[in-house]
C-alpha positions in Angstrom: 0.7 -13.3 -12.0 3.7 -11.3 -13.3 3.1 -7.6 -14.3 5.5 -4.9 -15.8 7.6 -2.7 -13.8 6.3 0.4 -15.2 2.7 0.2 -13.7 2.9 -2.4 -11.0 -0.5 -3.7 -10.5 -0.6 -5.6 -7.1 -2.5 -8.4 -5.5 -4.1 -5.3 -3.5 -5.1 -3.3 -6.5 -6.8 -6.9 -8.2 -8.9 -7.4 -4.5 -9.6 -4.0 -4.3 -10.7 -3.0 -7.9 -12.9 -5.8 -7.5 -14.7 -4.7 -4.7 -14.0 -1.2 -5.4 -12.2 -0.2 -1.9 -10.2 2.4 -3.4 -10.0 4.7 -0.6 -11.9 7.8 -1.9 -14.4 11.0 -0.8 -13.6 12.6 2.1 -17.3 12.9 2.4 -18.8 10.8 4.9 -21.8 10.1 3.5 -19.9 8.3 0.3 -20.3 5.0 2.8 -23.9 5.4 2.0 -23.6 5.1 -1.6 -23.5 2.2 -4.2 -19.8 1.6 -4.6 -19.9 0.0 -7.8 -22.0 0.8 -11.1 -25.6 2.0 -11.0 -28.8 0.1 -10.5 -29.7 -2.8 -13.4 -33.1 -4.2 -13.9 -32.9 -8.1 -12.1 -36.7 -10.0 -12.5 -38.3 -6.0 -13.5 -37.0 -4.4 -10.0 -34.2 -2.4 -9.8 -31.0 -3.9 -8.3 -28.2 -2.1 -6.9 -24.6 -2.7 -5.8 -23.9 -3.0 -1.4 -22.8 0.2 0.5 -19.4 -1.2 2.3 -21.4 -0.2 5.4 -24.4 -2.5 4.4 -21.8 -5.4 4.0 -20.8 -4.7 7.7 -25.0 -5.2 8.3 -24.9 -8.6 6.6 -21.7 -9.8 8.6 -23.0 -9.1 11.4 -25.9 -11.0 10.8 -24.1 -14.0 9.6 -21.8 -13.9 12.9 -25.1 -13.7 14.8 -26.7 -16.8 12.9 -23.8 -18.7 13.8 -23.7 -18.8 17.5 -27.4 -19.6 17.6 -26.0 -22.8 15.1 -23.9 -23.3 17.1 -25.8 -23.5 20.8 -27.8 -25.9 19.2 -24.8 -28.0 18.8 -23.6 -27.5 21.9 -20.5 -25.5 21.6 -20.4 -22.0 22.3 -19.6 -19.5 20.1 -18.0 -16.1 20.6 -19.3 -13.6 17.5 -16.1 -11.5 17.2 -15.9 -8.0 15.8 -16.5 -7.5 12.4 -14.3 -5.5 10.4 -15.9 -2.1 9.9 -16.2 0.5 7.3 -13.0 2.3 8.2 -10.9 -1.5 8.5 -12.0 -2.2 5.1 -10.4 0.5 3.5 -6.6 -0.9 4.9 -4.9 -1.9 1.6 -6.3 -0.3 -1.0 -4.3 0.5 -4.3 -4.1 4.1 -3.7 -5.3 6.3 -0.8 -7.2 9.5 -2.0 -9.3 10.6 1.3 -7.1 12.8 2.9 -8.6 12.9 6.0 -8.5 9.0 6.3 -5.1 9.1 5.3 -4.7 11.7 8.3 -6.3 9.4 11.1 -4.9 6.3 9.9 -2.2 6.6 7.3 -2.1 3.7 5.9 -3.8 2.0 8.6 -0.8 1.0 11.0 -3.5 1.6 13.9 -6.6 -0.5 12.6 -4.3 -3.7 11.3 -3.1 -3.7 15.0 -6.4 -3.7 16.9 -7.4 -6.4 14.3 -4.3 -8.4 14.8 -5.0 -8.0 18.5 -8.8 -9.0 18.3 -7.5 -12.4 16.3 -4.7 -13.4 19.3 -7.7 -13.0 21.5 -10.4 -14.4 19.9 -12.2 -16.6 22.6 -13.3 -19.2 19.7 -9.3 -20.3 18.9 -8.7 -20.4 22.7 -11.8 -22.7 23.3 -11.2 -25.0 20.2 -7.4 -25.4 21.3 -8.4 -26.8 24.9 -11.0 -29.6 23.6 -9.9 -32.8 23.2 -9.2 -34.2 20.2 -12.4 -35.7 19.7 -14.5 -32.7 20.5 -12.4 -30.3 18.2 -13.2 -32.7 15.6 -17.1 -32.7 16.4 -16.6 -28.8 17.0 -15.0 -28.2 13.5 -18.1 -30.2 11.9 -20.5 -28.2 13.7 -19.1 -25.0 12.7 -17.8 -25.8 9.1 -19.5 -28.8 7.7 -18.2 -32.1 6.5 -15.4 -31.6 3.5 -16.2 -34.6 2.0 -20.0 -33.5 1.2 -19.0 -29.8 -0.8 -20.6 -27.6 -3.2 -18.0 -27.4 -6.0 -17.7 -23.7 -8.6 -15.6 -23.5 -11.1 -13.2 -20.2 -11.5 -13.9 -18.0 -14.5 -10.0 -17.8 -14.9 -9.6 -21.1 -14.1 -9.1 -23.7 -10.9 -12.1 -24.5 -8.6 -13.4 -23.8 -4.6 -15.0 -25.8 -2.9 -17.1 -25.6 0.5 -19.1 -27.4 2.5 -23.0 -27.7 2.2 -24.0 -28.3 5.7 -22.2 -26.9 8.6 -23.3 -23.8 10.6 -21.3 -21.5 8.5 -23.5 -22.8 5.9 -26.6 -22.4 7.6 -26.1 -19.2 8.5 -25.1 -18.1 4.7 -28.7 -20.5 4.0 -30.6 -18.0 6.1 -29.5 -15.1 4.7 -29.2 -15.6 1.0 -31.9 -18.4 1.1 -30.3 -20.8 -1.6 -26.7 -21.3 -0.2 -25.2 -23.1 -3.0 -26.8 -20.8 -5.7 -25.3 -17.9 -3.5 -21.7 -19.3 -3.6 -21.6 -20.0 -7.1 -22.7 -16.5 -7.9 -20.7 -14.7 -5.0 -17.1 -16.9 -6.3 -18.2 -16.6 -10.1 -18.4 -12.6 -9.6 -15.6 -11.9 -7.5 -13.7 -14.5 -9.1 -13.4 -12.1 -12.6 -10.8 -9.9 -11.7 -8.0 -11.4 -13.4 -9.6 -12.2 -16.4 -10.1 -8.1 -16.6 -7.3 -6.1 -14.1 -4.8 -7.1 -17.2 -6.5 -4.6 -19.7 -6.7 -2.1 -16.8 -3.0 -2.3 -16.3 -2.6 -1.5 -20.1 -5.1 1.2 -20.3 -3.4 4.9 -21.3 -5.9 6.3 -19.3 -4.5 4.0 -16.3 -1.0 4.7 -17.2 -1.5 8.7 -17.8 -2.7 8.7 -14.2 0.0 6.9 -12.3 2.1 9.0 -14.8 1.1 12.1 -13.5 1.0 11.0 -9.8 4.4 9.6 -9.6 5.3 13.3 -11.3 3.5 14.7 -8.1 4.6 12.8 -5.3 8.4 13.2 -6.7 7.7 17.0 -6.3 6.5 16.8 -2.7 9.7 15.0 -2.2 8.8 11.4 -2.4 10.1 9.5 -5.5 7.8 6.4 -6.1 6.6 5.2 -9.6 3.4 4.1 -8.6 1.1 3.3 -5.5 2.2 -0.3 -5.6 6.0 0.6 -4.9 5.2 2.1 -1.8 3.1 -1.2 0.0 6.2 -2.9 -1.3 8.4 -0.8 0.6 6.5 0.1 3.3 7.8 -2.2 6.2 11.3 -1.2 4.9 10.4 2.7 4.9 9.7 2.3 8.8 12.1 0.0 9.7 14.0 1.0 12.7 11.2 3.3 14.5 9.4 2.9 17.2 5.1 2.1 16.6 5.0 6.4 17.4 7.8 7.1 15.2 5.9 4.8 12.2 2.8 5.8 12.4 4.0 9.1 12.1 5.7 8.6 9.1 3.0 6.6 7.4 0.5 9.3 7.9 2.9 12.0 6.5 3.6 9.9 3.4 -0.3 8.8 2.9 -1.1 12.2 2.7 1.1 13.4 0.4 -0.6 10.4 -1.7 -3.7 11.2 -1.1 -3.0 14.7 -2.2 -1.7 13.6 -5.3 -4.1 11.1 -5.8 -6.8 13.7 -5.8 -4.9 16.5 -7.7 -3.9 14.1 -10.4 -7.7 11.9 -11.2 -6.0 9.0 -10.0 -8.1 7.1 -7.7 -11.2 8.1 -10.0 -9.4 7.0 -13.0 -9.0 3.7 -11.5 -12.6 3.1 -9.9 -13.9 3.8 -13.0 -11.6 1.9 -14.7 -12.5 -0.8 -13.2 -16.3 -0.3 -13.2 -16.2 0.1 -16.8 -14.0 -3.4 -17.8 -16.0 -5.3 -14.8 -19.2 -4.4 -16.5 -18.4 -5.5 -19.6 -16.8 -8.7 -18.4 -19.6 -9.8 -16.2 -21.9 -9.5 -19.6 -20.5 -12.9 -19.8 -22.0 -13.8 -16.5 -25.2 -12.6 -16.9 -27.6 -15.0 -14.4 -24.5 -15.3 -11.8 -24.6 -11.3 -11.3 -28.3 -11.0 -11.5 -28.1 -13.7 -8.4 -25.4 -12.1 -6.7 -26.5 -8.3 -6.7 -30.3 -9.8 -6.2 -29.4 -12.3 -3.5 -27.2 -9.5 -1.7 -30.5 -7.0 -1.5 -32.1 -10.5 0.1 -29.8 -11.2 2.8 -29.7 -7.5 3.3 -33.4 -7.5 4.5 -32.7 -10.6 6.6 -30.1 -9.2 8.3 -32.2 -5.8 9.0 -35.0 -8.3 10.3 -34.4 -11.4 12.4 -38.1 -12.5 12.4 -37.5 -12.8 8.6 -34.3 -15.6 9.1 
């Protein structure tokens, strides 16, 4: 998707607005608060959005399910770490806690140790030494046949497909209870960011912000239109320096973001942004969000309570 130079709107911002990991309070207890619109009224109870920290619950759980799948196949199965709260705020489309933005910058330190957990992830090294035979019987047991798939069709267009069976499946079974209702509701609702991050780009309130940011950063000595220009630059900015040398330089810079992304409104201005068009666009999608927040709250419970799954 092309957008205009003067508010550059990136494949970040789009995942991120949708799942409303703009980086913001320096609070701590924020992680403890419904990160996206308030409660609605699903079958007369009173439905709210995940804490990012309740999503870490549920992956947890699903990683958990897995191996037991898998055992009972007869292949082991290594749960690996999930990311947690702090990892999933790496990529954002602007940074306004300061004092994340002092620990991690823009998260040099957290995208290493992940890219460090994924070289040594047990599972990749066990799958590699099976025969060709067994990898084929392994990649069955853990992901289901391809040729048997529950199909969902994109609100702005194109389909996904996945398997039904599988012990990725089962797992997702367990904790959501109806797995193909769940994955048509979970693709349907994350899938309507780009029918609705356009008219966020073209919102003056939108504009005004990044506006009055870039006006801020350029008087703290670092000239960039918009968030977006410095992810694009960012490998470029460090180039040359050593991992000491670039964190330190990261950290200084997402700072001085974060400063002027709390001075000037902006990452407000866009989380509520994008509550505000999301809301209206999923009025269009009424019984796939009332099954995606209410299915969410269910697998949440499951994953609290193993006798339960």
């Amino acid at each position: 998707m092309k957008v205009k130079s003067s508010v550059l709107l990136s494949v970040a911002f789009i995942a991120c607005l949708a799942v409303g990991c703009v980086v913001g309070s320096e609070n701590p207890k924020d992680t403890e608060q419904p990160r996206k619109g308030e409660a609605v009224d699903v079958a007369g109870e009173r439905v709210r959005d995940l804490t990012v920290a309740e999503e870490v619950e549920i992956d947890r759980a699903e990683r958990e399910l897995v191996e037991k799948c898998m055992e009972r196949q007869g292949h082991p199965y290594w749960p690996v770490p999930v990311a947690g709260v702090e990892q999933r705020k790496v990529g954002v489309y602007v940074v306004d806690d300061v004092d994340w933005a002092r620990r991690y910058g823009y998260g040099r330190p957290l995208e290493i140790a992940a890219e460090k957990a994924r070289r040594s992830d047990p599972n990749a090294a066990y799958y590699n030494a099976l025969p060709k035979k067994e990898r084929i019987r392994y990649s069955r047991a853990l992901e289901g046949d391809f040729a048997d798939n529950i199909s969902v069709e994109l609100p702005a267009g194109g389909t996904v497909q996945t398997p039904r069976e599988g012990c990725l499946a089962e797992a997702r079974e367990r904790l959501y209870v109806d797995y193909p209702t769940w994955f048509r509701a979970e693709k349907t609702v994350t899938g309507l960011t780009p029918l609705y991050v356009p008219r966020i780009h073209r919102d003056t309130r939108l504009v005004t912000a990044v506006t009055a940011w870039s006006r801020c950063m350029n008087e703290s000595g670092n000239p960039f239109k918009n968030p977006d220009e410095i992810r694009q630059k960012r490998d470029s900015l460090v180039k040359g320096m050593n991992a000491s040398q670039a964190q330190r330089a990261e950290v200084k810079l997402a700072v001085a973001e974060a400063e002027c992304a709390r001075e000037t409104s902006l990452g407000e201005t866009a989380r509520s942004l994008e509550g505000e068009y999301r809301k209206k666009t999923l009025n269009d999608y009424p019984e796939e969000f009332a099954n995606y927040r209410q299915m969410r709250m269910t697998a949440l419970s499951r994953a609290r309570n193993p006798e339960s799954r």
